[in-house]
C-alpha positions in Angstrom: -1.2 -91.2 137.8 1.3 -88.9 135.8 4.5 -87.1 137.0 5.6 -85.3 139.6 4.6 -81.6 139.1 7.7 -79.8 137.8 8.7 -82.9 135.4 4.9 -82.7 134.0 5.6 -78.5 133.9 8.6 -79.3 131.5 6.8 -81.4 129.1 4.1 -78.7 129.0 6.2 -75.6 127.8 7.7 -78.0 125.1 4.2 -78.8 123.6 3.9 -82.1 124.3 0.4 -82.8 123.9 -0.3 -85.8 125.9 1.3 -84.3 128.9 -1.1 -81.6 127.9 -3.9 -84.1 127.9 -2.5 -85.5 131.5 -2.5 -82.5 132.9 -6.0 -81.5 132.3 -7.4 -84.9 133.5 -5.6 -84.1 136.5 -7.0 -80.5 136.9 -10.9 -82.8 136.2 -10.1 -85.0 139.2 -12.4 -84.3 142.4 -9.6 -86.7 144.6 -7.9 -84.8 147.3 -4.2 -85.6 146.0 -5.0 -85.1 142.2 -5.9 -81.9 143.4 -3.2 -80.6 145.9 -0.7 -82.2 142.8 -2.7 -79.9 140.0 -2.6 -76.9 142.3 1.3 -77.1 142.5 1.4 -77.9 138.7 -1.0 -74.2 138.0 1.2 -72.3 140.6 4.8 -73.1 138.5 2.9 -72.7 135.0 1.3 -69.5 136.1 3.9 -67.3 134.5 3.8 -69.0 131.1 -0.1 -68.7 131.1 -1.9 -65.5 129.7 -0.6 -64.9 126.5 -3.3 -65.9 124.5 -7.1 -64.4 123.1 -9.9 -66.6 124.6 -12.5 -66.6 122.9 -16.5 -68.0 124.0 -18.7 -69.2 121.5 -22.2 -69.7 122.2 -25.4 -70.5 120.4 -29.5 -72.4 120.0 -28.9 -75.8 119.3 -28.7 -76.1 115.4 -26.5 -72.7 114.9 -23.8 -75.1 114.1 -21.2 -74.2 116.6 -19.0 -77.4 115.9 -18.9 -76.5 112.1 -18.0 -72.9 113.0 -15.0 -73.7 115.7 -13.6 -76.1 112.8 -13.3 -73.4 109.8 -13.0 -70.8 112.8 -10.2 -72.7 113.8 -8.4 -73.4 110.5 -8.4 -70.1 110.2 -7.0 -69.0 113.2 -4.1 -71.7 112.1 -3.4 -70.2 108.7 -3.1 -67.1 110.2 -0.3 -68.4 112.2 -1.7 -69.1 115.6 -1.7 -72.8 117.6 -5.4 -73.4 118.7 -7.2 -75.2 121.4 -10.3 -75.5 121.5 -12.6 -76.6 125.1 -15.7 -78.1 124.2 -17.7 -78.2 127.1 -20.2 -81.2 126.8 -23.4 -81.7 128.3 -23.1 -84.4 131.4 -26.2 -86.6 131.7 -28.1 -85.6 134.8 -28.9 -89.6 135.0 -26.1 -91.2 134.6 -23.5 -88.8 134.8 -21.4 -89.6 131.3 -20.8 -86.9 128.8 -21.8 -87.5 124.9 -18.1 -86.1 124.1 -18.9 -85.9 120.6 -17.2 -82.3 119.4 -13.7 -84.0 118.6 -15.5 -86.3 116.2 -17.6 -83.5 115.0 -14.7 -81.1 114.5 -12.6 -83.9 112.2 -9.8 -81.7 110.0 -9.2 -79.7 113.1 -8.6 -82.8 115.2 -6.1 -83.9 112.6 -4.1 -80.6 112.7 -0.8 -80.6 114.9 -1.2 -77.2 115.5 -4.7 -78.0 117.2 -5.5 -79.4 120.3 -9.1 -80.6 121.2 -10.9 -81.4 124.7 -13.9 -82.4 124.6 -14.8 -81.2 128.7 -17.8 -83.0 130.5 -19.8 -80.3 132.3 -19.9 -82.8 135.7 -23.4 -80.5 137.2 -21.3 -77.9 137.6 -23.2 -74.2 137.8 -24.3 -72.7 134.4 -23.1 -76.0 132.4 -19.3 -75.4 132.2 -16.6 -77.8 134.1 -15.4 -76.5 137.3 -12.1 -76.9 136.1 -12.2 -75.2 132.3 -10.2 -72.1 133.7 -7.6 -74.1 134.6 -7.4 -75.8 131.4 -7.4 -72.7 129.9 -4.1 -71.8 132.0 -2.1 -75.4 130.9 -3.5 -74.8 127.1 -1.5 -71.1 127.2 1.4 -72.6 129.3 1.8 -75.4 126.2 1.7 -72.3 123.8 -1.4 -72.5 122.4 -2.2 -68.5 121.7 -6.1 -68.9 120.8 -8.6 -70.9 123.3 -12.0 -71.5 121.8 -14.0 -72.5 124.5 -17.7 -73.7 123.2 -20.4 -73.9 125.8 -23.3 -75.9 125.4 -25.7 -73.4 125.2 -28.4 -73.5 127.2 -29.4 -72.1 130.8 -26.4 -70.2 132.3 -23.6 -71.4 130.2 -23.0 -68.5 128.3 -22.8 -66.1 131.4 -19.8 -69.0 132.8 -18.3 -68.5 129.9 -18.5 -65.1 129.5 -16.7 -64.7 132.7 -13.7 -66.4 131.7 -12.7 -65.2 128.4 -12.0 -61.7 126.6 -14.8 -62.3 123.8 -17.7 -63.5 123.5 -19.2 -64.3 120.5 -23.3 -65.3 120.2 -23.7 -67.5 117.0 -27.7 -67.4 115.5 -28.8 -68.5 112.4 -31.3 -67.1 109.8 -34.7 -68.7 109.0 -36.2 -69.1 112.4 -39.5 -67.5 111.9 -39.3 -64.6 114.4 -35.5 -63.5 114.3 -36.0 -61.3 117.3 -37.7 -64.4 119.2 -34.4 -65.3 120.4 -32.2 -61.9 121.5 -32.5 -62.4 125.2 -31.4 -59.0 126.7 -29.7 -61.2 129.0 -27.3 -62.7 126.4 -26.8 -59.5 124.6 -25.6 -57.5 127.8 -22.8 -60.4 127.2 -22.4 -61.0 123.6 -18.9 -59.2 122.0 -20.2 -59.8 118.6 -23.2 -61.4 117.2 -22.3 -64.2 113.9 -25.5 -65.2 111.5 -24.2 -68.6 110.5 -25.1 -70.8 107.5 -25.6 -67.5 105.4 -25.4 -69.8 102.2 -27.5 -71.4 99.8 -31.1 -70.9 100.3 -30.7 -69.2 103.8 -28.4 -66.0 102.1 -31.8 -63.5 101.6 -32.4 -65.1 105.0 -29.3 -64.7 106.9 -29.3 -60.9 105.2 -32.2 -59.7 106.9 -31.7 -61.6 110.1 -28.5 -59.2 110.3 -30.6 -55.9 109.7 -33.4 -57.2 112.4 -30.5 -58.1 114.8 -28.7 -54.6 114.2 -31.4 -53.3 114.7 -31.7 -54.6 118.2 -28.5 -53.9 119.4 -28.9 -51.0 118.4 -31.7 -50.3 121.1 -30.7 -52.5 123.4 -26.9 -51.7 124.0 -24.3 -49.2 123.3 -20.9 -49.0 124.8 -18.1 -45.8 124.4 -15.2 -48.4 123.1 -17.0 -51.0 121.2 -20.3 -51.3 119.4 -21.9 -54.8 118.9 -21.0 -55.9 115.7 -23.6 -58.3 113.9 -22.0 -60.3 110.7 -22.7 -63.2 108.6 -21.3 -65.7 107.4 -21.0 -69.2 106.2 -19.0 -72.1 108.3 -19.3 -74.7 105.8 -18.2 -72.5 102.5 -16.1 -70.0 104.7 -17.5 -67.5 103.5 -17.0 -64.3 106.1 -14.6 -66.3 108.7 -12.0 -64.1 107.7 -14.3 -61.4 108.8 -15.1 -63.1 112.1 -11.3 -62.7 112.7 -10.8 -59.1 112.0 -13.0 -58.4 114.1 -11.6 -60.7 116.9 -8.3 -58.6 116.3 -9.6 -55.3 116.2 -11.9 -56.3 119.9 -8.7 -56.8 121.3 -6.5 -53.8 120.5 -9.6 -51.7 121.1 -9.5 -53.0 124.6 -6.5 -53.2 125.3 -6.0 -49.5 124.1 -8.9 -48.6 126.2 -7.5 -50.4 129.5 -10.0 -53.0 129.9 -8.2 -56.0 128.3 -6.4 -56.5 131.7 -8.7 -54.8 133.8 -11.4 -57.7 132.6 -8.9 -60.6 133.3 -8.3 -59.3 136.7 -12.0 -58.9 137.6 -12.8 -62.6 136.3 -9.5 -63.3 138.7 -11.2 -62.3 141.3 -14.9 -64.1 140.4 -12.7 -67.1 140.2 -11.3 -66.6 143.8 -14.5 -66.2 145.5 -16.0 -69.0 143.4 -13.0 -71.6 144.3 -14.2 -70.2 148.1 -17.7 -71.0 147.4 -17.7 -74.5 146.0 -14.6 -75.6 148.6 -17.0 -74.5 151.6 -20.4 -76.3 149.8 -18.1 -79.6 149.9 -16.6 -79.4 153.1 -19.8 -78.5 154.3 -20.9 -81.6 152.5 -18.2 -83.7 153.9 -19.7 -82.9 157.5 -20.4 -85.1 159.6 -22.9 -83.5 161.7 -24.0 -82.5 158.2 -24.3 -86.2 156.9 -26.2 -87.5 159.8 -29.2 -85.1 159.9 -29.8 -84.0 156.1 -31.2 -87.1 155.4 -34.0 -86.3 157.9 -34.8 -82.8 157.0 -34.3 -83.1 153.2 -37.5 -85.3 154.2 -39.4 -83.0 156.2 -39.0 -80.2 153.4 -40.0 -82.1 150.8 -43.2 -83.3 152.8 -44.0 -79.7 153.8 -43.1 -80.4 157.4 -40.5 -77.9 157.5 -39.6 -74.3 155.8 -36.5 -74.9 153.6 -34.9 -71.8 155.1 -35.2 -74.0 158.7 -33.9 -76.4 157.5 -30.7 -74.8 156.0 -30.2 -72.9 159.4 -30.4 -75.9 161.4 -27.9 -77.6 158.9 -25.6 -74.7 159.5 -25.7 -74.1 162.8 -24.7 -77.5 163.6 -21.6 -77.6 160.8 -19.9 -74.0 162.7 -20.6 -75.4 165.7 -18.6 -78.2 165.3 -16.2 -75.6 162.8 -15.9 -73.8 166.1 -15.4 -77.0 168.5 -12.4 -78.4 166.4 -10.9 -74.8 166.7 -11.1 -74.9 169.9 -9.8 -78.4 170.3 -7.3 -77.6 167.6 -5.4 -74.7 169.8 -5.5 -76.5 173.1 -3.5 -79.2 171.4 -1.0 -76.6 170.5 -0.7 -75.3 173.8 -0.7 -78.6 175.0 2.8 -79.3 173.1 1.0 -82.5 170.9 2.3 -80.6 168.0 
């Protein structure tokens, strides 16, 4: 499918986009060999990876996140940094295909050498992001991009995903809703870096205005912190009025963090989040993969679903049967060794 490891490594750190492109298709892949080849591809482009600000950007449906990345983005590039920007896009929970539509959506940024969009299907994974959007976070800073944007799709646990793979987070709302409280979730606040009242123009200015008050309000009550308080701005993706804004206070998040300590000391603790959940998910698909597993789930998925059988019996059964077989092939395993087979 695409070179061997340290070849496709080489191409990275020059910047070559489609073996940027490769690369994360390879990281996407669920096959077995796609996967021991990305592994080895992470592990030599480790060192070149980290140098960047990632940035999460989250909002309702409407809040015009697409709009936002794009002048959020050119900005970011006049400014003299090389952007990529993650959209993660909702799979279909029929049919599995992604809409895919931010790289159409985000067209002058698209066209911009000194961008690099991927549009990400979510594939089911946990919370709406792709399994694999940390690691294309890693090859995006190993190819010398120095600002990820990584927009989730914002809804259900997305934004906590997110939030636990980037230094910022921003929440973008929008004036005009009726209620502007209605939709501060404590939830999302306990996780929001700054909070950004888009389309602040036109007849939604005296609207956006308050909604910044009510929302300052709020954060007021709800959250305080001894290194950074919540900001709450406005501003205006399609006139670009307050992006500059937006990335002062980007910059000044960052050197307050990282003058505080807990710059690095997040990135380690997300590390380790990201250890346990590579654990997790690899156990769920072996355990999967079972065969012991395969034959009888069929069987008791029915008998939960008809009520013939507690769902926490079910799981135990299901287990018990997968470690004892764990435990069997152990066993055989080391025999075999003593044996001399290997």
């Amino acid at each position: 499918m695409t070179a061997a490891p340290s070849s496709l490594a080489e191409e990275i750190r020059a910047g070559r986009r489609r073996a940027l492109a490769r690369a994360i298709t390879l990281a996407e892949s669920t096959r077995r060999d796609h996967r021991e080849a990305a592994e080895a591809l992470m592990a030599e482009l480790l060192p070149d990876a980290g140098k960047s600000i990632r940035i999460g950007i989250s909002g309702i449906p409407g809040a015009g996140k697409s709009t936002f990345i794009e002048a959020f983005g050119g900005h970011l590039i006049a400014q003299g940094r090389k952007v990529a920007v993650l959209a993660v896009d909702p799979s279909s929970p029929r049919s599995g295909g992604s809409l895919l539509g931010d790289k159409t959506r985000m067209e002058s940024l698209s066209r911009d050498d000194r961008a690099f969009i991927r549009p990400t299907p979510t594939g089911g994974s946990l919370g709406g992001v792709a399994r694999r959007t940390r690691d294309a976070i890693l090859l995006c800073e190993a190819a010398g991009f120095d600002a990820i944007l990584v927009e989730t799709v914002g809804v259900g646990q997305s934004e906590f995903a997110v939030a636990d793979m980037v230094d910022m987070f921003l929440l973008l709302l929008v004036p005009g809703g009726g209620d502007e409280l209605q939709g501060l979730k404590k939830g999302i606040v306990e996780i929001a870096d700054a909070v950004v009242v888009n389309k602040a123009d036109g007849d939604l200015a005296a609207a956006a205005d308050r909604a910044v008050r009510d929302y300052s309000s709020a954060l007021h009550l709800l959250r305080g912190s001894a290194d950074w308080t919540v900001p709450v701005l406005r501003c205006s993706a399609l006139t670009g009025d307050g992006i500059a804004e937006v990335g002062r206070t980007v910059e000044s998040f960052a050197d307050v963090m990282k003058k505080a300590g807990r710059f690095d000391a997040r990135r380690s603790d997300q590390a380790l989040r990201w250890l346990w959940q590579e654990v997790s998910e690899e156990l769920l698909a072996k355990f999967r993969a079972d065969p012991y597993v395969s034959e009888h789930r069929g069987a008791l998925e029915r008998a939960v679903a008809a009520g013939r059988m507690m769902p926490a019996s079910a799981a135990e059964h299901l287990l018990k049967g997968f470690l004892d077989r764990t435990r069997l092939n152990c066993i055989n395993g080391d025999r075999e060794v003593e044996s001399g087979l290997f």
